[in-house]
C-alpha positions in Angstrom: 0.0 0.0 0.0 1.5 3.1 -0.9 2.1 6.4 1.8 -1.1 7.5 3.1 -1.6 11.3 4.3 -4.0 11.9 7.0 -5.6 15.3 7.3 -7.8 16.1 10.6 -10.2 19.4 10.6 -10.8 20.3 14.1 -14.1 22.5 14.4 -16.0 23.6 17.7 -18.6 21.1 17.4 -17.1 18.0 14.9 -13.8 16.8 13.8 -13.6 15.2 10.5 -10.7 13.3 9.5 -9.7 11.9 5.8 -7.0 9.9 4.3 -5.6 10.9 1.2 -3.4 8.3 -1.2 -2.1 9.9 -4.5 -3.6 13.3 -3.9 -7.4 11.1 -3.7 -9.7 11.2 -0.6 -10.1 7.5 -0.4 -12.3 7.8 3.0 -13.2 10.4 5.8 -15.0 10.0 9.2 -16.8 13.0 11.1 -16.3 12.9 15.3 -17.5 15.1 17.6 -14.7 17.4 18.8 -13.4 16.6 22.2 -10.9 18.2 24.6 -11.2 14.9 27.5 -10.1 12.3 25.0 -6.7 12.2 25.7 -4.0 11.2 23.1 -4.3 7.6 24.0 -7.8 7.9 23.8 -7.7 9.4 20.3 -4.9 7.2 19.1 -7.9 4.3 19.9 -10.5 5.9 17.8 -7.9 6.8 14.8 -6.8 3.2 14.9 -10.3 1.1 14.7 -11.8 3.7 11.9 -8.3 2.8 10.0 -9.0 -1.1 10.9 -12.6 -0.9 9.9 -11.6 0.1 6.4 -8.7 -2.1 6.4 -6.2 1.2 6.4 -3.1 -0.1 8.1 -2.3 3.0 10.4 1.2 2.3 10.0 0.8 3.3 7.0 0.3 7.0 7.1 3.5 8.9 6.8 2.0 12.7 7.1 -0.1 14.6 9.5 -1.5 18.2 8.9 -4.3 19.2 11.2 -6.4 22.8 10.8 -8.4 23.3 14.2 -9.6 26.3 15.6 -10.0 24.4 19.3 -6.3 24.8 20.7 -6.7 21.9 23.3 -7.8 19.6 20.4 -5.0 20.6 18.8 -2.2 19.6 21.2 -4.1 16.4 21.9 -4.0 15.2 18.3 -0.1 16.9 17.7 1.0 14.5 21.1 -0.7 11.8 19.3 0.7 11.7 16.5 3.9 12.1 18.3 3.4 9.2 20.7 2.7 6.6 17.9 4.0 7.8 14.6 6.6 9.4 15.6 6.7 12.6 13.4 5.5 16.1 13.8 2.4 16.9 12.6 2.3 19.9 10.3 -0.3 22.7 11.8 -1.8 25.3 9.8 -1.7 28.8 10.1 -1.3 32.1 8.8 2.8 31.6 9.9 3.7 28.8 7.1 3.9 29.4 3.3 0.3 28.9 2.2 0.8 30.2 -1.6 -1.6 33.2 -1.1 -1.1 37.0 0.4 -4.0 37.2 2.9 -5.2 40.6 3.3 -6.4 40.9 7.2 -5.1 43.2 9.9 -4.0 40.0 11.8 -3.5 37.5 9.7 -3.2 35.0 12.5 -6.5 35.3 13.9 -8.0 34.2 10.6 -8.8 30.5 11.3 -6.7 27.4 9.7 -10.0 25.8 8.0 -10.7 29.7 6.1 -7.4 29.7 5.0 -7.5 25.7 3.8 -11.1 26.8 2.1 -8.9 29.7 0.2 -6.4 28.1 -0.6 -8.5 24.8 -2.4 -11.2 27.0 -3.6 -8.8 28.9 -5.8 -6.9 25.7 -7.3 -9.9 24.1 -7.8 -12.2 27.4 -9.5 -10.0 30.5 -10.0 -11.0 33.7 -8.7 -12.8 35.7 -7.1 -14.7 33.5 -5.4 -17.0 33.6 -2.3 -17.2 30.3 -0.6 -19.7 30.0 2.2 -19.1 27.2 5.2 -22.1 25.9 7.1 -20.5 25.4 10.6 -20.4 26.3 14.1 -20.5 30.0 12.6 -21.7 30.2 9.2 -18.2 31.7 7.1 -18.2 34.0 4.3 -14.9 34.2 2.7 -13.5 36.0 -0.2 -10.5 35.5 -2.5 -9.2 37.8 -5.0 -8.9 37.2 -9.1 -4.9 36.4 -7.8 -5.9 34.3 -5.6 -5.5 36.4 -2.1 -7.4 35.9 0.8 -9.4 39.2 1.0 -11.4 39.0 4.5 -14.6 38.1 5.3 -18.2 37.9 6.9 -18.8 35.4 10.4 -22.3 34.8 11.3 -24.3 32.3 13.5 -24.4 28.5 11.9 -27.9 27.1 11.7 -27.8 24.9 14.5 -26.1 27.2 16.6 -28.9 29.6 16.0 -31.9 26.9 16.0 -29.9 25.8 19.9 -29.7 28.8 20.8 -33.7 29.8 19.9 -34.4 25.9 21.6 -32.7 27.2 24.6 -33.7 30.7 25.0 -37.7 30.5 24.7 -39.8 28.1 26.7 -42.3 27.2 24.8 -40.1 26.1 22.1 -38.4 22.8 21.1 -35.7 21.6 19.0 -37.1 20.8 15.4 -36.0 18.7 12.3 -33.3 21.4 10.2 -35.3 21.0 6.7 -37.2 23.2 4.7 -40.9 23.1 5.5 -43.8 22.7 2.7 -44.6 26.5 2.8 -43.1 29.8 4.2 -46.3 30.3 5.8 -46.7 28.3 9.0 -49.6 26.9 10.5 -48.0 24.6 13.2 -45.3 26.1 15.7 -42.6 23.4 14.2 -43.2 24.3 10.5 -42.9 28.2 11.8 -39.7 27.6 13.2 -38.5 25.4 10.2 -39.4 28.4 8.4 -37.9 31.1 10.1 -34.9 29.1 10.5 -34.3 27.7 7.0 -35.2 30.4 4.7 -34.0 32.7 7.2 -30.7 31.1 6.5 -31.3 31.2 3.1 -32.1 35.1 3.1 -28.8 35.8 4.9 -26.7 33.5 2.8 -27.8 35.5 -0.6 -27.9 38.5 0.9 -25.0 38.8 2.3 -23.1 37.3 -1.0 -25.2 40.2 -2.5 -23.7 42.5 -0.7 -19.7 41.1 -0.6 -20.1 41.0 -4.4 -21.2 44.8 -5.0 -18.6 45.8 -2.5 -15.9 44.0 -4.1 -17.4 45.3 -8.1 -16.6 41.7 -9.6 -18.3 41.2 -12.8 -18.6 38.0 -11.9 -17.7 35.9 -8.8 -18.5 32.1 -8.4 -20.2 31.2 -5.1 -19.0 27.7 -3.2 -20.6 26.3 -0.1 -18.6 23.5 2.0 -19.7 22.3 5.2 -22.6 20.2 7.0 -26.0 21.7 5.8 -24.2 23.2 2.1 -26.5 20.6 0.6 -29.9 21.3 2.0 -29.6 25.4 1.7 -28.3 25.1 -2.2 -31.9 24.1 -2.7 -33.3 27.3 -1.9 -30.2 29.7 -2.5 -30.0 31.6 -5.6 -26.4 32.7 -5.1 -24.7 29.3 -4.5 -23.1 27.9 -7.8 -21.7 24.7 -6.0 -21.2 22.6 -3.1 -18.3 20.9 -2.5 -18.3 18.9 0.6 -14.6 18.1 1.0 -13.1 21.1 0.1 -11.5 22.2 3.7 -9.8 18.6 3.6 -8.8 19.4 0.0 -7.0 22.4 1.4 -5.3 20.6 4.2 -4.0 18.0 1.1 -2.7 20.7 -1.5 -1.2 22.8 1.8 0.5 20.0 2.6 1.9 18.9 -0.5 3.0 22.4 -1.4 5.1 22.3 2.0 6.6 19.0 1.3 7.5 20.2 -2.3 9.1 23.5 -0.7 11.0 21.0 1.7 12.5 18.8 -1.3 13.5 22.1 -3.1 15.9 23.1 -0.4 
């Protein structure tokens, strides 16, 4: 079996992990993000997923994480540490990413928004908007070059729809899908409706706006992330979903530091 890369995205509410061989996702898993499991603990998990797809573990010769959830982070970096013995290559704004990113503090701009520039460019050109459902729902832009321009961060869905469940007493946690009519006549449909095309209203708007500010003649629109799939229905600013491209970004990141490495 030839060298396996495995790249971990580490987000407040779910960590997804993929292995790559020849520059292919050839499987991924989604965990929920944890800062008890300790490296042991982790190392368990990693392990059996590998097992149950008959991935020999042994087999994986790079690491590169993006998290924006330090603790995670230095569980999986001792990990990998403790039982493959090689550092694990950690993104951020500090290593040479390929593009100029255009923030007052670069650093504070989180590793998975930079992996989402950095793949959304290879894979469509600029400029580009791409929109990841999350924890927060991102909006990030990148230049016709290919620079990382800034941003929009809002509420995700489900952190919104928790935070509505929480908040009001009368109210309770409903299914996240679009509802027959905007119109409800039941308090769940209401709320499906308030939430889902009140997603959908923000999403377009606020590519509405990012595109008149930025004067593009035309600027492609990519959603990633858990609930890309059921607001593309709706949207009519989304051009494509691409479910995989944050772990794409990890991959090409990666590969462009190796290269850089060999070239010295």
């Amino acid at each position: 079996m030839d060298d396996l890369l495995l790249v971990v995205d580490i987000g407040n509410t779910n960590t997804v992990l993929g292995i790559y061989r020849d520059g292919n996702l050839i499987i991924h898993w989604r965990l929920s993000t944890s800062i008890t499991r300790t490296e042991d603990e982790s190392w368990i998990v990693v392990k059996m997923l590998c097992e149950s797809a008959a991935i020999p573990a042994e087999h994986i010769t790079g690491v590169i994480i993006s998290s924006v959830v330090p603790n995670a982070t230095r569980i999986f970096q001792r990990m990998i540490e403790n039982y493959l013995y090689f550092r694990p290559v950690v993104v951020s704004a500090d290593l040479d990413l390929g593009i100029k990113i255009d923030y007052e503090d670069p650093r504070a701009v989180g590793a998975d928004r930079l992996c989402n520039a950095v793949a959304g460019f290879e894979k469509y050109g600029g400029p580009l908007i791409i929109v990841d459902f999350g924890t927060a729902t991102t909006f990030d832009v990148v230049s016709e070059q290919g620079d990382y321009l800034g941003g929009v961060i809002a509420p995700g869905i489900e952190t919104s729809a928790a935070d509505l469940w929480r908040r009001a007493a009368r109210l309770f946690r409903v299914e996240l899908k679009f509802p027959d009519q905007i119109l409800g006549k039941n308090t769940e449909t209401s709320m499906q409706a308030g939430i889902m095309f009140g997603t959908v209203e923000m999403v377009d708007g606020l590519v509405r706006r990012l595109r008149d500010s930025l004067k593009y003649e035309k600027c492609r629109v990519i959603a990633t992330g858990g609930l890309a799939n059921t607001i593309v229905e709706k949207s009519q600013t989304i051009d494509k979903v691409d479910p995989y491209l944050t772990l794409d970004g990890l991959r090409i990141i990666y590969e462009r530091l190796r290269k850089l490495e060999n070239e010295k």
